[in-house]
MITI-757813 format. One record per residue (C-alpha): residue in three letters; x, y, z. Coordinates in steps of 0.25 Angstrom, whole numbers, plus 5000, padded with zeros to 4 digits. Layout:
<nodes>
(node ala; (X; Y; Z));
...
</nodes>
This chain:
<nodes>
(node unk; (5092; 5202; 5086));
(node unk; (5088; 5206; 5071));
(node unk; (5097; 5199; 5062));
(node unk; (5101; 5188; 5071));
(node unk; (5095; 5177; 5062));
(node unk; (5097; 5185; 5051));
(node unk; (5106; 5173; 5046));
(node unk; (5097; 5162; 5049));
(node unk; (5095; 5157; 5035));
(node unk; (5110; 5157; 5033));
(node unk; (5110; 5146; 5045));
(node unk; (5106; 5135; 5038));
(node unk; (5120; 5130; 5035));
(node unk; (5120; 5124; 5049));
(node unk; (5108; 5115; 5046));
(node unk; (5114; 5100; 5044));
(node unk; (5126; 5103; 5052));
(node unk; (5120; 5101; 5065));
(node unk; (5121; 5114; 5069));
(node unk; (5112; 5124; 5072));
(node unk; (5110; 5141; 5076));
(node unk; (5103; 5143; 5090));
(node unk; (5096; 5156; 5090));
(node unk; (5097; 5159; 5107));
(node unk; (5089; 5166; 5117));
(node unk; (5084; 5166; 5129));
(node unk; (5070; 5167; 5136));
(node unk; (5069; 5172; 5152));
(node unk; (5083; 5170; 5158));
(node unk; (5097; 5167; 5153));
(node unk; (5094; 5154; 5146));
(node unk; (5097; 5152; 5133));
(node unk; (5089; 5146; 5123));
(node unk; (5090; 5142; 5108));
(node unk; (5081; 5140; 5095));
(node unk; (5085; 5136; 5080));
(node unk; (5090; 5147; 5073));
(node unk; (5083; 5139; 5061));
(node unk; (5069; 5140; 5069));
(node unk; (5071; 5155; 5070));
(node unk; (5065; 5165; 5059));
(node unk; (5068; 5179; 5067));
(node unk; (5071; 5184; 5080));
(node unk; (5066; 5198; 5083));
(node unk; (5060; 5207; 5097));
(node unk; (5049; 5204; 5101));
(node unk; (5037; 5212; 5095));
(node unk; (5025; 5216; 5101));
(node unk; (5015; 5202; 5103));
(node unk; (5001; 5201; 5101));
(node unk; (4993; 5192; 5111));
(node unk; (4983; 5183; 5109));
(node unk; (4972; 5178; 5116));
(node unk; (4972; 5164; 5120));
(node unk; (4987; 5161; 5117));
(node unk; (4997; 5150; 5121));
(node unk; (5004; 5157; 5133));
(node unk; (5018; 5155; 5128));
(node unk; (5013; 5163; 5116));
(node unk; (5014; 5178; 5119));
(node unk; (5008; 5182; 5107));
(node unk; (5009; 5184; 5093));
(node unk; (5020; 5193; 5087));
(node unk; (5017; 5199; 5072));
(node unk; (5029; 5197; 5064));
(node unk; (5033; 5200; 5049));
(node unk; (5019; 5196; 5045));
(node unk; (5017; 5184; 5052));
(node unk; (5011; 5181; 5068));
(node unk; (5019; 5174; 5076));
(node unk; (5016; 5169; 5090));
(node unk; (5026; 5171; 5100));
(node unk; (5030; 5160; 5111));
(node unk; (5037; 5166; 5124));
(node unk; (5047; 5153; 5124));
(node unk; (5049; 5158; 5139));
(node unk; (5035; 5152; 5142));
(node unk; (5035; 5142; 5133));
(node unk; (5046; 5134; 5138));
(node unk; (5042; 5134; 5152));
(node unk; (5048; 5149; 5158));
(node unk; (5043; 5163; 5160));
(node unk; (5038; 5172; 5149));
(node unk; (5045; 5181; 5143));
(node unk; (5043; 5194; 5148));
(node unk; (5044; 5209; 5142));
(node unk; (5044; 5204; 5125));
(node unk; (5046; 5215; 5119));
(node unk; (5061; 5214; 5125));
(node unk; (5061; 5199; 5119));
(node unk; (5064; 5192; 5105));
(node unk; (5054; 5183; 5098));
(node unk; (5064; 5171; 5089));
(node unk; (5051; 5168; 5078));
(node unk; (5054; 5154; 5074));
(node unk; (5049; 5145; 5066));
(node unk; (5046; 5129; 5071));
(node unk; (5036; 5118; 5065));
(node unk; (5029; 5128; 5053));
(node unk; (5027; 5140; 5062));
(node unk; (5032; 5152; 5066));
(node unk; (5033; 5158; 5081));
(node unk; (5039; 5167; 5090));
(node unk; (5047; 5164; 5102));
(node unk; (5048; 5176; 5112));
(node unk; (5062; 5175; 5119));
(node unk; (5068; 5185; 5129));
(node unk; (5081; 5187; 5121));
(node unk; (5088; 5181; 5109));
(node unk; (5104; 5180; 5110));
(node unk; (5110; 5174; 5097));
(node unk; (5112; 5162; 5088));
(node unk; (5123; 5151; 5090));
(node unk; (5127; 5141; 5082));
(node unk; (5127; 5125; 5087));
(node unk; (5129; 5111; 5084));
(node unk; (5118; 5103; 5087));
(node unk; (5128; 5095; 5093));
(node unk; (5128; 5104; 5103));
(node unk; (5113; 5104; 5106));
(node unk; (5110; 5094; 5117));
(node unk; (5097; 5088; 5120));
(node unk; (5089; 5096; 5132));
(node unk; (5092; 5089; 5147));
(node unk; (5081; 5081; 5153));
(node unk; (5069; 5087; 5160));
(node unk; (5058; 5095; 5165));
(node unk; (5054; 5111; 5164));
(node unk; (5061; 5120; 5152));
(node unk; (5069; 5108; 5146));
(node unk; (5057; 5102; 5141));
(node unk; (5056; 5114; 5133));
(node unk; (5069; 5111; 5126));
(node unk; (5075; 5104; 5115));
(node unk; (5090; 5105; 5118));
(node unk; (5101; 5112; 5125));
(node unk; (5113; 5117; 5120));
(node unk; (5126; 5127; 5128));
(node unk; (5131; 5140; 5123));
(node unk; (5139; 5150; 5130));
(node unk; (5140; 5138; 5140));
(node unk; (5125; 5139; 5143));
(node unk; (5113; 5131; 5140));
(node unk; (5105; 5135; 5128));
(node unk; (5091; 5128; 5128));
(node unk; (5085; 5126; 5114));
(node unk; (5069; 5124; 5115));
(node unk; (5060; 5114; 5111));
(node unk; (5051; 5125; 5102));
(node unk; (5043; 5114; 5096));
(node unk; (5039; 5108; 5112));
(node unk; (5036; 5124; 5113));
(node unk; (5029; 5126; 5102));
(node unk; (5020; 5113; 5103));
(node unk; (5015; 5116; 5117));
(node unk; (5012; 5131; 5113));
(node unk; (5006; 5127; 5098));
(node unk; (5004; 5110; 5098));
(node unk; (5005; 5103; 5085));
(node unk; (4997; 5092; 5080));
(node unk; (5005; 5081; 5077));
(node unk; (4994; 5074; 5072));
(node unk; (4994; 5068; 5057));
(node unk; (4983; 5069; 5048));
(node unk; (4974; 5056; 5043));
(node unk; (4977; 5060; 5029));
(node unk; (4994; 5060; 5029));
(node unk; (4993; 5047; 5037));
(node unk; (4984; 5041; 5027));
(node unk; (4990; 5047; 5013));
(node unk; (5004; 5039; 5017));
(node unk; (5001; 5030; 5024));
(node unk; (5017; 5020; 5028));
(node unk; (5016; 5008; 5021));
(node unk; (5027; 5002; 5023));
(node unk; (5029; 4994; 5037));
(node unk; (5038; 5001; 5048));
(node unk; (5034; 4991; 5060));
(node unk; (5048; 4991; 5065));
(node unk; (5053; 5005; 5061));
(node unk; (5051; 5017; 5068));
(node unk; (5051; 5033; 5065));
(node unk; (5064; 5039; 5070));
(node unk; (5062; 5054; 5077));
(node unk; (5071; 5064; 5080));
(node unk; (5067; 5076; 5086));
(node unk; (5074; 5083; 5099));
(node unk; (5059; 5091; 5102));
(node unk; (5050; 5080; 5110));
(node unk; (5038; 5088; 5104));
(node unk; (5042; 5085; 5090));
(node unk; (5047; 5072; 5093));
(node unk; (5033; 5068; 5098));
(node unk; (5025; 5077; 5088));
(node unk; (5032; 5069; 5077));
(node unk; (5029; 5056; 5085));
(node unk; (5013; 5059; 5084));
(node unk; (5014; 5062; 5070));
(node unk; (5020; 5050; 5066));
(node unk; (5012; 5040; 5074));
(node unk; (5001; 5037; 5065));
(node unk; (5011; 5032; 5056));
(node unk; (5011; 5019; 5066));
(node unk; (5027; 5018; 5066));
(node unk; (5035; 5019; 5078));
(node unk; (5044; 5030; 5080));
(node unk; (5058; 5033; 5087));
(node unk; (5061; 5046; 5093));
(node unk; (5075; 5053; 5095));
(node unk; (5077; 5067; 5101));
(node unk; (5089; 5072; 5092));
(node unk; (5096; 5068; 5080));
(node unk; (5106; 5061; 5087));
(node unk; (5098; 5053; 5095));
(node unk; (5091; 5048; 5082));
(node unk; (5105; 5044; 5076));
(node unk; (5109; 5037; 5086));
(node unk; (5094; 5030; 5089));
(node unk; (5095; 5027; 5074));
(node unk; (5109; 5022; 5072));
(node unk; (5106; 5011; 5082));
(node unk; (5094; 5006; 5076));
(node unk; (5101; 5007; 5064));
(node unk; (5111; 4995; 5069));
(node unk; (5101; 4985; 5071));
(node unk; (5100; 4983; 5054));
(node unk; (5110; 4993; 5048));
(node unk; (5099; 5002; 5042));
(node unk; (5089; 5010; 5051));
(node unk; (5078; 5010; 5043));
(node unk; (5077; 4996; 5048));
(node unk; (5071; 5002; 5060));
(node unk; (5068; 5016; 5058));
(node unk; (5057; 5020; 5047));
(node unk; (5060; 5035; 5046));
(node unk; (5067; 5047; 5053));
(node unk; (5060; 5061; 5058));
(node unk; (5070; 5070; 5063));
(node unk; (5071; 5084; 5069));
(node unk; (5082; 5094; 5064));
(node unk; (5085; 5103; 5076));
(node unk; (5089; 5092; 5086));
(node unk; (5102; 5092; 5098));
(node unk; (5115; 5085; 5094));
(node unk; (5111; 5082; 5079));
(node unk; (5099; 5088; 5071));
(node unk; (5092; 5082; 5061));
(node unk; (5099; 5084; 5049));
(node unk; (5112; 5078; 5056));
(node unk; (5105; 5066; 5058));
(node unk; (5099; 5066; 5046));
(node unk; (5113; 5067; 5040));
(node unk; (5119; 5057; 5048));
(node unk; (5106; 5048; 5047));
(node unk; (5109; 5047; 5031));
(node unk; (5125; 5046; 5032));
(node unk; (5123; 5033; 5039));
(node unk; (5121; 5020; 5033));
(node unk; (5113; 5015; 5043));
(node unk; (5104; 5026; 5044));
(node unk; (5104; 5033; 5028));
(node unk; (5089; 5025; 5025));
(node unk; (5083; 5031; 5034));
(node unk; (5073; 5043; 5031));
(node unk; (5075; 5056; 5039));
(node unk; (5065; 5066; 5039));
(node unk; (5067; 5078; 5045));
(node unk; (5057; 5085; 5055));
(node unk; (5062; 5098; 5058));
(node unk; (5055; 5113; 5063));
(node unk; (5067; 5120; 5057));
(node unk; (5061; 5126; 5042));
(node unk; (5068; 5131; 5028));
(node unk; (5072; 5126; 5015));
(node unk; (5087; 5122; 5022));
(node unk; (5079; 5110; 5031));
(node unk; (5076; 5105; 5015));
(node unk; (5091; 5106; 5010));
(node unk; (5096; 5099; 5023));
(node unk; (5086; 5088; 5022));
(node unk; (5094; 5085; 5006));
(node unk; (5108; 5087; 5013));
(node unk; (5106; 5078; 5026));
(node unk; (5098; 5066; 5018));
(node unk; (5084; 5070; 5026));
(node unk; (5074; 5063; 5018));
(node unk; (5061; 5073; 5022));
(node unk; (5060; 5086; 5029));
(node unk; (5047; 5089; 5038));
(node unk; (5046; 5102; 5046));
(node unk; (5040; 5102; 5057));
(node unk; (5028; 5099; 5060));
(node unk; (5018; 5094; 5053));
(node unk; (5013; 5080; 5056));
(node unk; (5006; 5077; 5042));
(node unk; (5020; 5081; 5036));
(node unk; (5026; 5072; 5044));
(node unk; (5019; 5061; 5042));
(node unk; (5018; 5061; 5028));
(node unk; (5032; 5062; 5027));
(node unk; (5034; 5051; 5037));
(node unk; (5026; 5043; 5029));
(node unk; (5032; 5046; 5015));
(node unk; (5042; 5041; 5020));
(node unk; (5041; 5029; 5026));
(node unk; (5034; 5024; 5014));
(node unk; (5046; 5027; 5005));
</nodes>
């Protein structure tokens, strides 16, 4: 496995075009399951881990690497399944989602592939492990199962999604959105929601959507009823990683439409690099927030709805 994201910072290419790398592997049986190449900083064996006294029990421990200490998450356990057993035969993939750095233990890691987010479907309806997931996609003629990290995450490490006293009160929107509301796109529940409750104080109904797609077609039909949707929608938050069409595509598409092109777009996303920052100037985004950070958040929300 040494070198196999050797290449990552070559990958870039592929944001904006609504593709994407899947870096694949697999936790207690044959089932396949996928994370973002771009999320990924290195894939290595797993080294010896340190435990720690009262920790979360999906965290086996703490693994010291290149400097820095990083906790590692058995995704077996986490995601509702047995835990990983003998780890000095298993790979930790370190990623990096919402500011922070973590280990995933895995059982094996099997190779990257190359998709179109076309080709990645939202998760079937119900209970137990799918809850865990944030789409599905098939290779090899078998089902790949790519995971919620940020519902992981949350349950293991919860974020306040609360906003400060201060940002609401240094900006506050002046202008009157009675009958507009703030548009979300995000396939993860738990970020759909987390942005929910940060945006709330701003006393503006809001509009959810669970992928780009979803949001394009939602925002197209309000867009009928005048010809220009910023009759009806104040602003736009959206997610990058999403099934069928990711957050730059829409964002294109948003802008290349005459009925959609006023509306603002920020994008929300976990995804991190100065490439997020030349593709926000190439689709048209007007803001680029990583995730997550409720003051953040807010304060560009409301910068913007005052422009």
């Amino acid at each position: 496995m040494a070198g196999v994201l050797d290449s990552v910072n070559q990958r870039t290419q592929l944001v904006g075009q609504n593709r994407l790398e899947l870096l694949l592997f697999k936790l207690q049986g044959q089932q396949r399951f996928g994370i973002n190449v771009f999320k990924v900083r290195e894939v290595l064996q797993c080294p010896k881990l340190t435990s720690l006294p009262k920790r979360n029990k999906y965290i086996r421990g703490v693994a010291h690497i290149r400097g820095q200490t990083i906790s590692v998450i058995d995704l077996g356990m986490a995601t509702g399944g047995r835990a990983i057993q003998n780890t000095e035969d298993c790979f930790i993939v370190i990623a990096e989602y919402n500011r922070s750095v973590q280990g995933f233990l895995v059982s094996s890691v099997e190779r990257i592939i190359n998709i179109n987010w076309e080709s990645i479907m939202p998760p079937p309806k119900g209970a137990g492990r799918y809850s865990y997931l944030t789409a599905v996609t098939e290779v090899d003629k078998e089902l790949v199962e790519i995971l919620d990290v940020e519902k992981i995450l949350h349950e293991i490490m919860p974020i306040d999604a609360e906003v400060s006293k201060e940002v609401l009160e240094s900006n506050p929107v002046t202008k009157d959105y009675t009958n507009k509301v703030l548009f979300i796109a995000d396939d993860s529940s738990v970020a759909r929601n987390q942005v929910k409750r940060a945006l709330e104080g701003l006393g503006i109904d809001m509009q959810l959507a669970i992928n780009g797609k979803d949001a394009l077609i939602k925002l197209t039909e309000l867009a009928q009823e005048t010809g220009d949707v910023t009759d009806k929608v104040a602003l736009l938050i959206s997610d990058i990683e999403m099934p069928e069409m990711d957050g730059y595509t829409l964002t294109a598409e948003i802008k290349n439409n005459p009925k959609l092109k006023n509306l603002h777009v920020i994008l929300h996303t976990s995804l991190s690099g100065v490439f997020n920052h030349a593709m926000v100037d190439k689709v048209g985004a007007d803001d680029f927030i990583a995730k997550f950070n409720p003051d953040e958040l807010a304060g560009a929300v409301q910068k913007w709805l005052n422009v």
